[in-house]
Structure formats: structure tokens, C-alpha cells
C-alpha positions in Angstrom: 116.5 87.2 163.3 118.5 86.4 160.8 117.6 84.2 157.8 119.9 81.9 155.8 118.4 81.1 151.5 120.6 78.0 150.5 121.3 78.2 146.6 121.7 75.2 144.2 124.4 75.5 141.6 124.7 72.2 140.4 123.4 70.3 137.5 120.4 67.5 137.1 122.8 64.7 135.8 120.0 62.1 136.5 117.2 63.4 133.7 120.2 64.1 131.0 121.6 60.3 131.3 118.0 58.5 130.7 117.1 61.1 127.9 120.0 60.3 125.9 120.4 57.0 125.2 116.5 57.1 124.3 117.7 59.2 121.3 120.4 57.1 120.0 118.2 53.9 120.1 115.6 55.8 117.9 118.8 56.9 115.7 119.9 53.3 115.4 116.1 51.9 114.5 115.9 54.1 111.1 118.8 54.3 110.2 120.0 50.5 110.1 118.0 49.3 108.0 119.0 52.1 105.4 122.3 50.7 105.5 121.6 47.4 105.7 119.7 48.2 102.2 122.8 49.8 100.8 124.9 46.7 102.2 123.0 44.3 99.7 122.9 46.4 97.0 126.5 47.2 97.0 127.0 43.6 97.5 124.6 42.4 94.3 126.4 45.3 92.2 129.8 43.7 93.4 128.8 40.5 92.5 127.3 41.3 89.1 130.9 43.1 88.2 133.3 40.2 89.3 131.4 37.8 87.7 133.5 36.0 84.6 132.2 36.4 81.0 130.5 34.1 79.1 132.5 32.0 76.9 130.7 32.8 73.2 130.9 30.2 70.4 129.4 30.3 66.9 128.2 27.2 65.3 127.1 26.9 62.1 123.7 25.5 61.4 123.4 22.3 60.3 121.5 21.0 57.5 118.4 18.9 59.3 117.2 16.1 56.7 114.0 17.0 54.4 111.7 14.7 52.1 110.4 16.3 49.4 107.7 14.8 46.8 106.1 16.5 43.4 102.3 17.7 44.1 100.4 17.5 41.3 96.5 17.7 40.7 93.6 15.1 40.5 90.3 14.1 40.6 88.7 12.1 43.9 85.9 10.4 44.1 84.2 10.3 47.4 81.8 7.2 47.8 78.6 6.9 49.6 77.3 3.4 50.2 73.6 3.3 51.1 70.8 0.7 50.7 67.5 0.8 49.8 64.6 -0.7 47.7 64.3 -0.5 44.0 60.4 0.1 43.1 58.9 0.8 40.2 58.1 4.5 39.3 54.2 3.6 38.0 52.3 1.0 39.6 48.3 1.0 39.2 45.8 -0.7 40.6 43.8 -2.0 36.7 39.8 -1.7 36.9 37.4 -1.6 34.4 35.6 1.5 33.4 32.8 -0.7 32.7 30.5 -3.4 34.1 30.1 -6.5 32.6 31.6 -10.4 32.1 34.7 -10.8 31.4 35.0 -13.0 27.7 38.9 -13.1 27.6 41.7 -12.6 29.2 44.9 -12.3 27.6 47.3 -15.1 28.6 50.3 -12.4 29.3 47.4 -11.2 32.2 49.3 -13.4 34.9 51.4 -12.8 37.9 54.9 -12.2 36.3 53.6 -11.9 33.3 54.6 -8.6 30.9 52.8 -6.7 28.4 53.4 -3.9 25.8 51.4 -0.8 25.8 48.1 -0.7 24.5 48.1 -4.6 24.6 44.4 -6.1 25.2 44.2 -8.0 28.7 40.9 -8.7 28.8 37.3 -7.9 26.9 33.9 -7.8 28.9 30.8 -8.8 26.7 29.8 -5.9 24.6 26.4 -7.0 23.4 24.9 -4.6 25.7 26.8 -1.5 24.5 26.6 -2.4 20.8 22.6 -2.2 21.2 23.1 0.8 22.6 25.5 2.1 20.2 22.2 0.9 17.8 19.5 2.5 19.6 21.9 5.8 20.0 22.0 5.9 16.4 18.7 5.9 16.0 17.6 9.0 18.1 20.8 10.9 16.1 18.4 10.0 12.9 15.5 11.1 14.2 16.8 14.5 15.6 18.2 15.0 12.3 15.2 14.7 10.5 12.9 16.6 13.1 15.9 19.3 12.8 15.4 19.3 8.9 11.8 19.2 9.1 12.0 22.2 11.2 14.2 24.1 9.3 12.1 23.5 5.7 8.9 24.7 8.4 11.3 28.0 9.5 11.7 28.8 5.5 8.3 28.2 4.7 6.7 30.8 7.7 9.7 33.1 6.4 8.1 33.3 2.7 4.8 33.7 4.1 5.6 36.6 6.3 7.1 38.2 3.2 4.7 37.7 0.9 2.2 38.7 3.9 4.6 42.1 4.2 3.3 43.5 7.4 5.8 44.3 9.1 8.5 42.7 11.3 8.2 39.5 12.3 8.4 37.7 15.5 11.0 34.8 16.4 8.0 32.7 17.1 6.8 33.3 14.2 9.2 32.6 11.8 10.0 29.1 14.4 13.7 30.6 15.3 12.9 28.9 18.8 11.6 25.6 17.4 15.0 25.6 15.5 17.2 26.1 18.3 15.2 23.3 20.0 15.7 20.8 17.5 19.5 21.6 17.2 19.9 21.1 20.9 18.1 17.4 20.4 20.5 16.5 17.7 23.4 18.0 19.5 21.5 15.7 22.8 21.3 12.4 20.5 24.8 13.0 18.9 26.6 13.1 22.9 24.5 10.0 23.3 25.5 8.0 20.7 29.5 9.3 21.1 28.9 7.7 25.1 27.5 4.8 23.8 30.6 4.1 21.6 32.8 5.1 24.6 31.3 2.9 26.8 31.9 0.3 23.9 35.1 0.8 23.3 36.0 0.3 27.1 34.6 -3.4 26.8 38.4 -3.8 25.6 40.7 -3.3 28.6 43.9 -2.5 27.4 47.7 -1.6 28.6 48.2 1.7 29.7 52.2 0.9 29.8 54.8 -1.4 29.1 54.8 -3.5 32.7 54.5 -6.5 34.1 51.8 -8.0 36.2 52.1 -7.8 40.1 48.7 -9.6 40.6 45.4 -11.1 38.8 42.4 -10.3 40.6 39.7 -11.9 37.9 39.0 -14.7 35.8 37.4 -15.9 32.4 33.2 -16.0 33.3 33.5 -13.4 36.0 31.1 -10.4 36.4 32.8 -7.0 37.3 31.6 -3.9 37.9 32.7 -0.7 37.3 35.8 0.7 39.2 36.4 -2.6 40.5 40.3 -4.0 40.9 41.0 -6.8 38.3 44.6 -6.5 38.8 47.6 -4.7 39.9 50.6 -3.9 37.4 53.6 -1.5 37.4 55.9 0.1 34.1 59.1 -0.9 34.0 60.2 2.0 32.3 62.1 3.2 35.2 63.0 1.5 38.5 63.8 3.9 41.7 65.3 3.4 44.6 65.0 5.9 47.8 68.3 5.8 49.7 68.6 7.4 53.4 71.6 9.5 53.4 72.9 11.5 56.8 74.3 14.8 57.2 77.9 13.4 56.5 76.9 12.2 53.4 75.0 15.1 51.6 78.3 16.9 52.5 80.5 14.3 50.5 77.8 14.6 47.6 77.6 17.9 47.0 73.6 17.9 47.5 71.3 19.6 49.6 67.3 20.0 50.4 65.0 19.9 48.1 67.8 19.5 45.3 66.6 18.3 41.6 69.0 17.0 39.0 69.2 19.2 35.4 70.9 19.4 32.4 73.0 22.0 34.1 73.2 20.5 37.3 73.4 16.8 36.9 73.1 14.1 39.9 75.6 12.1 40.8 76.2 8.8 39.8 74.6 5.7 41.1 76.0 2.0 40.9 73.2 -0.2 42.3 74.4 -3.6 43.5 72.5 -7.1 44.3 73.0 -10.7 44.7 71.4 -12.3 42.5 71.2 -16.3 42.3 74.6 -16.5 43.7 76.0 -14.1 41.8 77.0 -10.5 42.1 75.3 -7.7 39.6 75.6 -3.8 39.2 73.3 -1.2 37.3 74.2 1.8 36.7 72.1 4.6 37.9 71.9 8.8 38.6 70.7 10.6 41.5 68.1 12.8 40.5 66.0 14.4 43.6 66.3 14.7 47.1 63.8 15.3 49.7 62.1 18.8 50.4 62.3 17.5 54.3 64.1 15.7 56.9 62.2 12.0 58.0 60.8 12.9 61.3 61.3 9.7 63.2 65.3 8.7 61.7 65.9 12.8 61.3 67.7 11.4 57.6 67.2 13.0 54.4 65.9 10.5 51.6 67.6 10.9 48.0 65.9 9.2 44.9 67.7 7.5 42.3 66.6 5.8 39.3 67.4 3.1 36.4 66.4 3.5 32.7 64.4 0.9 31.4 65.8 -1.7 34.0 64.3 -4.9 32.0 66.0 -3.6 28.7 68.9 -1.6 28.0 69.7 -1.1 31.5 70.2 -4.7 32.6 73.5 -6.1 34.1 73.8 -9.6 31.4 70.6 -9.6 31.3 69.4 -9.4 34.1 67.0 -6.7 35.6 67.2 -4.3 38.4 63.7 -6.1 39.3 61.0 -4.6 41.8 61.3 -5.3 45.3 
């Protein structure tokens, strides 16, 4: 038997064409874009070289108009308006230290009426007090001469002691206490009579101040007691006025809490300004205190100025910066 083995010499043409165009598609897929990339930015460098230059010009500058002015220094005064109610520094309620009827009554003692310091405005009765004053007299006489009685007794029970010579005496026996008790009686009697003349003296009710009379409480014939009100009065030596001033304002003053005018420091000035009867008047004041504390209801801080002697020297053609 004889057997026949067939041999292939040819080539598998089939696997070799679908293999390589596989490659060259993967070839194609990186490396485009690479040169794509190098396409653009030979083409920007390409631009940027051909481009034409820039014509250049030089101007000159020119001059741009300028007003000018001359500074110079001065004062400013920054203004604060503010209103408020002028009141008198001192105002009393007047009572008598004293009880008794009232004998006169000065005829300047009247609503609106003024007075001078030291003036009398009224007296009370005094024939009370002057038999006191009498009778205080009296017990200062008789402590006296008890006092001198007991003092000739003291130098009588000294010379008897002596002349006895036993010994050191005893205070009691030479009266030392009886003395001392007959100097505190006089010294008793003396404060006596000095209250009673006191108490005298104060049946005269006079001024404490220059002022005017705000109100008359009694009349001629009436009885009063002590500590009660005859009368209400206020000193006109000085009129002030508390003025509420904001945040803003302290700032353009200068001022702050609590702040209190001084020779080195002094306040600012104040003109005051009313109508009166149809016509306008100004005083001229000075800021001399602010508050230590902000109101608690407006949250302002209250300053205080004042006017000297506003019914004098410190009127506007005569007339005063009056109360209220």
C-alpha cells in the first residue's frame, strides 16, 4: 500500500491583508492630531511674522487747564443752636424759724416783687421771746451768784483745812464738786439766755439773697408756725439754662462727659436769644458743665449754661434774661 502526504507551500494571504490596514488606522489616529497641532502653530507663528508694524507717533503732552487759589489760615466757628429754659440757680421755699403772728410785711414781699440781701420781709410778734430773753437773764444772775457764793464757800473750807493741818484733803471737802456744779448751771443759764436771743432775733425774717418774689404765701394778722412756707423766692444772681445737646454736637464743641469749665479750660460761649414784647434780645452767656450721664429716656447729654447777674449788668437794654 502505498501512501501519498500532500505538502502546502503557499502563503496565508487572507490573515496578512486584515492585519495590516488595522495598523495603519492606529498610525493615522496618533499621529494626526500631532500634526494637526504643528499645522496651527506654524500657521499662528506665520501670521504673527507677516503681520505689518505699527505705525509709532509721538505727541507731545498738552497742557490741560488748572485753577489755582492762595490757601491761607483762619479761625471757624462752628455753631450749635439749642433751646432750653433759663431758671434761676437759687430758689427757696422762705419759712420762719419761728412761730408766731406776723406784725409786718415788707411791701417789696409780693409776687414780682425784689429785694436786696438781708432786707426785712416780715416780723412776727416778739413779746414772747423778749420775756424770755428776760426771764433767761435772770437764771444767768442767779447761777452767777450761786457760782460766786460757792467759790467764797470753796476758799473758806480751804483755809479751814489748813489751819486744821491734818493731812490731805478730800474734793468734797474743800467743795471742788459743788464748784463744778455751779459752773455747769451758769454755763446751763448762759446757753439759755443766748437761745432765747436767737429765737428773738428770728422774729425778723430777713433776705437770704438778692431775688425776687415767685409767690406770697401769708398775710399781715396771720399765725405761722415754725417751718411753715410763707413764700417762695429765687436769686437772681445767676440765671441757667440746661440745653440738650446730641452726639453731633458735643463733637462740634469740643466737650465731653462730665466736662467742667476752668480757668484753664474755659466753656464755650453762649448767646441766649428770646422774643421779648415783639422784639428780639440776646444775652451773652458761657457753657460751664455738662452732664456726668446720658438722659435715659431722649439718650441726649444735657449741658448747663449760665448768665451773670441777668437783672443787672447782664441785661440786653435793659432787659433781663428773666426766669421761666
Amino acid at each position: 500500500m502505498v501512501f501519498q502526504r500532500e505538502k502546502n507551500t503557499g502563503h496565508d494571504t487572507g490573515h496578512d491583508d486584515v492585519r495590516r490596514p488595522s495598523l495603519i488606522k492606529r498610525l493615522l489616529v496618533f499621529t494626526l492630531p500631532i500634526f494637526v497641532l504643528i499645522a496651527a502653530i506654524a500657521g499662528v507663528s506665520l501670521m504673527s511674522a507677516l503681520k505689518p508694524t505699527p505705525e509709532t507717533k509721538t505727541e507731545e503732552p498738552r497742557a490741560a487747564p488748572v485753577v489755582t487759589a492762595t490757601a491761607f489760615s483762619r479761625n471757624l466757628s462752628l455753631s450749635v443752636n439749642a433751646q432750653g429754659e433759663a431758671l434761676p440757680r437759687t430758689e427757696i421755699n422762705l419759712a420762719s424759724q419761728v412761730s408766731g403772728k406776723i406784725t409786718h410785711i415788707s411791701p417789696d414781699f409780693i409776687e414780682g416783687g425784689h429785694f436786696k440781701k438781708n432786707d426785712v420781709l416780715l416780723r412776727l410778734e416778739r413779746a414772747d421771746y423778749d420775756l424770755r430773753v428776760t426771764q433767761a437773764r435772770a437764771n444767768v444772775a442767779q447761777a452767777q451768784t450761786a457760782l460766786t457764793r460757792e467759790l467764797s464757800e470753796a476758799a473758806i473750807a480751804r483755809r479751814d483745812w489748813q489751819d486744821l493741818g491734818e493731812g490731805e484733803a478730800s474734793p468734797l471737802t474743800l467743795r471742788v464738786p459743788q464748784g463744778a456744779e455751779a459752773r455747769a448751771r451758769l454755763a446751763a443759764a448762759q446757753a439759755g439766755l443766748d437761745e432765747a436771743k436767737l429765737n428773738q432775733s428770728r422774729t425778723v425774717l430777713r433776705a437770704p439773697f438778692d431775688g425776687r418774689v415767685r409767690q406770697k404765701t401769708a398775710s399781715l394778722g396771720e399765725f405761722i408756725n415754725v417751718g411753715q412756707a410763707i413764700g417762695r423766692v429765687y436769686a437772681i444772681e445767676t440765671m441757667d439754662v440746661r440745653l440738650p445737646l446730641t452726639d453731633s454736637d458735643l463733637a462740634k464743641l469740643g466737650l465731653g462727659i462730665g466736662f467742667v469749665a476752668s480757668p484753664e479750660r474755659p466753656g464755650p460761649k453762649v448767646i441766649f436769644s428770646a422774643v421779648i414784647a415783639g422784639e428780639q434780645h440776646t444775652w451773652q452767656g458761657e457753657l460751664t458743665r455738662t452732664s456726668s450721664g446720658y438722659d435715659p429716656q431722649t439718650r441726649i447729654l444735657f449741658a448747663y449754661a449760665h448768665v451773670d447777674d441777668p437783672y443787672g449788668k447782664g441785661t440786653d437794654r435793659g432787659v433781663p434774661m428773666a426766669s421761666g
